[in-house]
N, C-alpha and C positions, 0 to 999 in steps of 0.2 A: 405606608403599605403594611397591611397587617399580616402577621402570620401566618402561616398555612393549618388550617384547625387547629386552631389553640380553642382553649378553654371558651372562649367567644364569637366561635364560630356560627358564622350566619346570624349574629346579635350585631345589628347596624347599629343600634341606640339603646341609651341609658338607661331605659325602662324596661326595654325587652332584655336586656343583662338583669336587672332585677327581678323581672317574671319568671324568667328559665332557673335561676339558678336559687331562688328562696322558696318559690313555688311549686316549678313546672317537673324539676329535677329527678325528686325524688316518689314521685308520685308512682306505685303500685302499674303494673300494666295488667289490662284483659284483653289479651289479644284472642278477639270473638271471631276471626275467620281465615284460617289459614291453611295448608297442606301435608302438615306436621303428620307422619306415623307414629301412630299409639303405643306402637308393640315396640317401637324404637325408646319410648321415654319408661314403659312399662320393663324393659329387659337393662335399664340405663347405658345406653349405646356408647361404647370407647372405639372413639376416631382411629383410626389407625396412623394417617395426615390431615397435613390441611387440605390437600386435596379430596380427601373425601368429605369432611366437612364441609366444604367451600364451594366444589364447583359440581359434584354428582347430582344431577336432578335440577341444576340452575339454567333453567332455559335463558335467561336473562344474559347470562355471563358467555354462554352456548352462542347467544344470535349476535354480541359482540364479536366475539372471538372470531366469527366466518364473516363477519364484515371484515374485520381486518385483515382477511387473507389464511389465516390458517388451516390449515389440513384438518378433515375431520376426524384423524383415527386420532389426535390431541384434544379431541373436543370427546366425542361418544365414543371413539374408537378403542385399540387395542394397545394406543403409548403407554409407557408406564406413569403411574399419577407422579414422577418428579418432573416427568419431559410435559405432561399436560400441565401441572403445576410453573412449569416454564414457560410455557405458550398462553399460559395466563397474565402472569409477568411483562412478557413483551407486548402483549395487546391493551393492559392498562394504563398506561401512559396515555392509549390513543384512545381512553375514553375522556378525555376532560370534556366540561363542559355537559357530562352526562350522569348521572346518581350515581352510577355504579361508581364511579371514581372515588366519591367522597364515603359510600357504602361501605367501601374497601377497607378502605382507613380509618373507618372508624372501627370497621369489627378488628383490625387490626390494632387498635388503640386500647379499645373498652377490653376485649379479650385478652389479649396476648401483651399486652403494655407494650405494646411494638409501635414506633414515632416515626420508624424510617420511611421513606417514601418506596412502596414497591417498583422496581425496576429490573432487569436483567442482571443489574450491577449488582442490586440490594436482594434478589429472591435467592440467592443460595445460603445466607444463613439468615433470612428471615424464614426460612424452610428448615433451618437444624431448629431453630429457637421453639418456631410454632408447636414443631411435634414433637418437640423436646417435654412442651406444657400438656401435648395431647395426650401424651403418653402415661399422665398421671390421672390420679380417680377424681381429681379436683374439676376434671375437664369433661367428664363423661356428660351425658345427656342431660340428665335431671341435674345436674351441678353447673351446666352454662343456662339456664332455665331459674334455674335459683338466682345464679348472680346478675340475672337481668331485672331482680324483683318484678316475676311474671306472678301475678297472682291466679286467671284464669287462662286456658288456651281451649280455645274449640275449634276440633280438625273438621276433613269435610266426607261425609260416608255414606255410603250404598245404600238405599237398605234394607238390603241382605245379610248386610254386614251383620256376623254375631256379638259386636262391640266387645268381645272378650276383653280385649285390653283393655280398654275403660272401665272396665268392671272390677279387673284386679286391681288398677291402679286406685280406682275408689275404695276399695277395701286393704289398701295398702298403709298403715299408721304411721309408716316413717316420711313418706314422701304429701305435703299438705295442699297442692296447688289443683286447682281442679282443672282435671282434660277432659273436657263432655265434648260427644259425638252433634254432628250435623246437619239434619236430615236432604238428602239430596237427588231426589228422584230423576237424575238427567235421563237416564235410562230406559225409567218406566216410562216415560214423554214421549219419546222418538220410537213413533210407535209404527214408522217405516225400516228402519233400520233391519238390517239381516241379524242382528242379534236379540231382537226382543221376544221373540218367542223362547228361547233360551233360558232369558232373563227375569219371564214372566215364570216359568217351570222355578226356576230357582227362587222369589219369591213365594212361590207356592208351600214348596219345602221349607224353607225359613218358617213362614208364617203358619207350618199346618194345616193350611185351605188349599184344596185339590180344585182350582184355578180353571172355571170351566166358561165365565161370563165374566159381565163387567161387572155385574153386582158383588161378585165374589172377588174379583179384582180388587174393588175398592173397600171389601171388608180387610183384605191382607195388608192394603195399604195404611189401614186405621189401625189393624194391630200392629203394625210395625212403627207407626208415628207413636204410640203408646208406650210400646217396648222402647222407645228411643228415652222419651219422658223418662221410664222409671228408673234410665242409668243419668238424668241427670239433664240428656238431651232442653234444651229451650230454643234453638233457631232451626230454620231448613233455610236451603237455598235453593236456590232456580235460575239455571242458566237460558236464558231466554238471548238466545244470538238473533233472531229474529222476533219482534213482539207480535204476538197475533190474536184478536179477538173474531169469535164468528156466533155468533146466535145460536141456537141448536136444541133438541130437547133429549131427556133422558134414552126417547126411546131410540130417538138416531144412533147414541154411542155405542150405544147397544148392538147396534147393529153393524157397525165399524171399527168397534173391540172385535166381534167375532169371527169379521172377512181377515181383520190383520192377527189373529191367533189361528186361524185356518189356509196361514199363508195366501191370503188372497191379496190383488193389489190396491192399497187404500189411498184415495184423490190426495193432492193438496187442500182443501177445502177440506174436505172430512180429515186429513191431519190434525187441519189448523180448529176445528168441531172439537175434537178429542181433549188436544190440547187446552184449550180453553174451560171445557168443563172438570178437564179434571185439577188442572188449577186451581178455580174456584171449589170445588172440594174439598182440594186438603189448607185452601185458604180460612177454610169454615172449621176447619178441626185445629187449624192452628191458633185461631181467636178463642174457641173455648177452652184452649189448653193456657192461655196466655203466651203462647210463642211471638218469639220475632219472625215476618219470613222477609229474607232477601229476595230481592231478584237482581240479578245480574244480565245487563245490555248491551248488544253492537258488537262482539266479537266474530270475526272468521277467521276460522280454524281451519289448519292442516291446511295451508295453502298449495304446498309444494306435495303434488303429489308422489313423485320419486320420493323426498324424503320422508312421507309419512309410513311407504309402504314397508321401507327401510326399517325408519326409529321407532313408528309412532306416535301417538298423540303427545301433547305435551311438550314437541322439542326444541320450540324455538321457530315454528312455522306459522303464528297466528296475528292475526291484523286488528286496525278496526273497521268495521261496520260503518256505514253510513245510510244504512234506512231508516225508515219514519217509523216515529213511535210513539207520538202525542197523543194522537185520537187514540190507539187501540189501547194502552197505560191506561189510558181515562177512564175507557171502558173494562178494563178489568176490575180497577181498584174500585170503581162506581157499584157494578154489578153487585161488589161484595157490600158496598157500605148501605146499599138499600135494604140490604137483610141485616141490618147490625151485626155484621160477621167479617168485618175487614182487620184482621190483627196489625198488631206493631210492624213496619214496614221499613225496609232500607231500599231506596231504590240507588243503582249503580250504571253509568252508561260508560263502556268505554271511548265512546266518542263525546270528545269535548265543547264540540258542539252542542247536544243536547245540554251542557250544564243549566240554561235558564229554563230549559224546558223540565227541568227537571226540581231544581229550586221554586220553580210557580208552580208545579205538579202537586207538591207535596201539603201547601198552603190548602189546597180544595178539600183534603179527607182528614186534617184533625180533629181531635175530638177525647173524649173520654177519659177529660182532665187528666192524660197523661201527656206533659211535655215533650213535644216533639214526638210524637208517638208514628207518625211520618217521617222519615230521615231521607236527606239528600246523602248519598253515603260517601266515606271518603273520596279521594281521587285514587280509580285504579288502573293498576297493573302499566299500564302507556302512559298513564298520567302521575305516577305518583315519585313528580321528582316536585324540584321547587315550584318551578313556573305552575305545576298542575295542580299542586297543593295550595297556593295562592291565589288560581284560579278558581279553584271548585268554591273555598272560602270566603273570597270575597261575592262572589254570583252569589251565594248560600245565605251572607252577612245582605247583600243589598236588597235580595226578596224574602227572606226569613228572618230567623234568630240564630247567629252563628252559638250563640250563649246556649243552646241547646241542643247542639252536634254532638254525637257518641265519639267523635274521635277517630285515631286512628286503626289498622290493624298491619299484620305482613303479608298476608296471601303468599305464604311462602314455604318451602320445603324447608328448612333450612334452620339449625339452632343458634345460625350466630346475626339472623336477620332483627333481634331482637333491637338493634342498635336501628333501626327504621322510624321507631317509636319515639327513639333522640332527637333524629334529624325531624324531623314532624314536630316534637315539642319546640324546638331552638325558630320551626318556619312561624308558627301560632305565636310567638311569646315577640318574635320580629312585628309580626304583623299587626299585633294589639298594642305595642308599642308604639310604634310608627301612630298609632291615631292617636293615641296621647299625644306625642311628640310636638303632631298639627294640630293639636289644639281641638283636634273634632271630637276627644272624647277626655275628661277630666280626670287627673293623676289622684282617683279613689284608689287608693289600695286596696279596700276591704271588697269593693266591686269587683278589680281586676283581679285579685286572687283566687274568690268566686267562680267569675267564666275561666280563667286558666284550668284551676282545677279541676271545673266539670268537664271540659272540653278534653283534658286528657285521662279521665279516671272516674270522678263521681255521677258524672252521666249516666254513663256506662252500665258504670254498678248498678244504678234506680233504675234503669232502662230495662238491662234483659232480666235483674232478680236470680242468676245465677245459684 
């Protein structure tokens, strides 16, 4: 029986102990997509506990904890963070078999040199210890960020956003690691919602354009992908919880920007009109700038409506999705690549289903002698334990080149998620072992070093040019 994460944790074989820990180890991280506050890393944020560290803004930890029965004023509510801190304690145990478990312990290991197993027994002076370390400058924000050797992080932003904090932290000499902004128009999209006239006013202000059509619309939206660029900006994202393509011409959107800035009511169809060209839009301004763009799939959100109206977005009320998304994908990423305007590409589904559809997806639009310039992207957010990390991998490996996957990231609030990065390198360095092992793939070293490395780091780097 082996030990409980030791040093060789999740290394079943010989090789994969010698991938992670000569190669995979020490390799730099760019973690290109996460939920990280700017102005947290820019003011060097000192934890007060682990609680706040740990579990504030953790929907993950949030939709365990009320699976296991606890009270929510311990969870979002009004307890104090030792008794939430507590009711963290008791519900961990009852995640085995789920990430979080091993999550735990590791930020507890990498961070805090803490070995003990958390429990009821062991959280009251794993709780003197933790904020004993927090409590020092060694621990503050930019200082657990260092000791992850993160070399890039990019958060995920408005954009409205005035990226102030991006901007000082770049002008900042002491601190070397780059936090570039986003771009993530979820807002500008949903162009039924009761808040986008609002949000289109507020764009306007941002950009200086006094926001009266679409034309002017999408000159704000070009100054702002711009102003994004010149603080360093290179990816945007797109949550696309539903995928939707629909034909349309310039002059229809035109006419359906106008009824939905005039408060009028706009069809599903003419949503999904909207939607679709102004996509390919900032698709077209993303390739001449050489951006990455994600898009992101299959998520429903805010299931619970009591809790939303309650917490809000974000708390631990979201699923996945199960509609179709083949044909209309095709047709977007197509649309663009008939115009030589289809930039760098991560495509992401939360349903693990789509994985093949998604790995044969990406085969149809490379091109432009940049490797992998299509990406099946990691496994997210539902997916991104072992099983789904293995899964996306190998799907990826049987209809692609796993040898040219960017890797992992954390999609996460959180400064001590950096240990995700670990557990991801020890699954990859398992998993190319193992085909050594059987014989399907030859104990090159100089090969497997190669894919290891790129797969956790030099990808990456060549990929977005940060």
């Amino acid at each position: 029986m082996k030990k409980f994460m030791d040093e060789n944790f999740l290394l079943q074989n010989n090789v994969a102990v010698k991938l992670y820990h000569d190669y995979a180890k020490n390799m730099p991280i760019i973690d290109y997509h996460c939920h990280i506050d700017p102005k947290e890393i820019y003011e060097n944020k000192k934890f007060k506990n682990i609680t706040e560290a740990w579990l504030y803004g953790d929907h993950y930890k949030w939709r365990a904890m009320r699976i296991n029965g606890i009270d929510e004023k311990y969870i979002t509510g009004n307890a104090s963070d030792y008794d939430k801190f507590m009711a963290w304690a008791k519900t961990i145990p009852m995640t085995i078999g789920n990430p979080l478990y091993n999550w735990t312990h590791l930020e507890l290991q990498r961070f805090f040199g803490i070995y003990d197993v958390l429990n009821e027994k062991t959280a009251p002076a794993i709780w003197e210890k933790a904020n004993a370390l927090l409590n020092e400058d060694d621990f503050r924000a930019r200082e657990l960020i260092k000791k992850s050797n993160v070399e890039t992080i990019c958060t995920t932003d408005d954009p409205t956003d005035t990226l102030e904090y991006h901007i000082k932290i770049k002008e900042d000499k002491n601190f070397d690691v780059k936090v570039l902004p986003t771009f993530r128009l979820d807002k500008g999209m949903e162009i039924n919602s009761s808040n986008f006239i609002l949000w289109v006013k507020k764009l306007g202000q941002v950009s200086k354009i006094n926001i009266s059509n679409y034309d002017e619309f999408l000159d704000a939206i070009e100054s702002r992908i711009k102003f994004f660029d010149s603080v360093g900006g290179r990816i945007a994202d797109h949550g696309l919880n539903t995928v939707v393509y629909e034909k349309t011409s310039k002059e229809e959107i035109d006419d359906i920007f106008a009824k939905a800035i005039n408060g009028k009511n706009v069809s599903l169809e003419e949503e999904n009109k909207y939607k679709t060209y102004t996509l390919k839009f900032m698709g077209k301004i993303y390739s001449k700038l050489g951006w990455t763009m994600q898009l992101h799939m299959q998520a429903i959100r805010n299931n619970n409506t009591r809790m939303f109206e309650k917490l809000g977005a974000d708390a631990g009320f979201d699923s996945i999705r199960d509609g179709s998304i083949a044909y209309q994908l095709s047709r977007i990423l197509d649309s663009l690549e008939v115009e030589n305007a289809l930039p760098k590409t991560i495509l992401y589904s939360l349903n693990p289903n789509d994985n093949y559809i998604l790995s044969t997806m990406i085969g149809n639009f490379q091109g432009d002698c940049i490797p992998g310039k299509i990406q099946f992207g990691a496994a997210w957010w539902f997916n991104d334990n072992k099983d789904g990390m293995i899964s996306q991998m190998k799907d990826l490996a049987n209809a692609g080149l796993i040898s040219r996957f960017v890797g992992m990231l954390t999609d996460s609030r959180s400064f001590l998620s950096y240990t995700r990065h670990e557990y991801f390198r020890r699954i990859v360095c398992n998993l190319i072992g193992e085909l050594v092992e059987n014989g399907e793939v030859p104990e090159d070293m100089e090969l497997l070093e190669n894919v290891i490395k790129g797969i956790c780091y030099n990808n990456a780097k060549k990929y977005f040019k940060f």
